[in-house]
N, C-alpha and C positions, 0 to 999 in steps of 0.2 A: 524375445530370445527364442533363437529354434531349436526346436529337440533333436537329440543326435537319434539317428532311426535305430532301432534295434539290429543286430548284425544276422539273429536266429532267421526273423521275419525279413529280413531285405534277401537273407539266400534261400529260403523258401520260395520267395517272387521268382528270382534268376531261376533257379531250377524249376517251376512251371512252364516259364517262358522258355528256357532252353528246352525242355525236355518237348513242349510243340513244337518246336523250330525241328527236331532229328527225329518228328512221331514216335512218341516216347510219352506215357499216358502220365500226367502231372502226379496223379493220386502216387504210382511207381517210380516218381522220381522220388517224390517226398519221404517217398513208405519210413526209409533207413535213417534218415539225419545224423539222430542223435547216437544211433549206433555206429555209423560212419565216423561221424568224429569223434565218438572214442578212441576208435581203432585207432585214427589217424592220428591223435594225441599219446597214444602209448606207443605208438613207432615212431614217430619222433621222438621221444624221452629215452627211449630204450634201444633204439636202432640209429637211425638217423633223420635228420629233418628233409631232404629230400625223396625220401624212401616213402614219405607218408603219404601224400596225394596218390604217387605210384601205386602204391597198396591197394589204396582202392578204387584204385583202374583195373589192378589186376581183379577184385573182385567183381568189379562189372564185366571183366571178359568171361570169370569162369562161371556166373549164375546167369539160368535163364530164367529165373522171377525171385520176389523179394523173398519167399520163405527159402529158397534155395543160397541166397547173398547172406540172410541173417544166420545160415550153415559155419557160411567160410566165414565169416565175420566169427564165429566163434571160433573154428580152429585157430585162425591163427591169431585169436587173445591169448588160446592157451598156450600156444607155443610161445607166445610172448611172457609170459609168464613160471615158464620149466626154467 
């Protein structure tokens, strides 16, 4: 019987891999994950489901490093949350 792979760890792999492919240092792909998909779990429930990926694209355009992404990452929880 094969194990189904973990979904956390199979996009952890992807984003090392992509993030060498567009020189984008693996450790700063990884930084945000599990803050990422928060976000992108509470804009979907509360916004809409195509909004959520988008979201945080828009986040990677307005940060130029992870402490600055993990800013807007919280602005707009809380505006998600007013």
């Amino acid at each position: 019987m094969s194990e189904t792979p973990d979904p956390i760890r199979t996009a952890h792999q992807w984003l090392e891999e992509a993030a060498e492919l567009i020189g984008v240092s693996p450790e700063e792909a990884t930084a945000l994950v599990k803050e990422l998909l928060d976000l992108t779990k509470d804009v979907a429930h509360t916004q809409s489901r195509p909004a959520a990926p988008l979201t945080a694209y828009l986040v990677g355009l307005a940060s130029k490093n992870p402490q600055e992404a993990r800013a807007h990452i919280a602005t707009l929880k809380e505006a998600l949350n007013r």
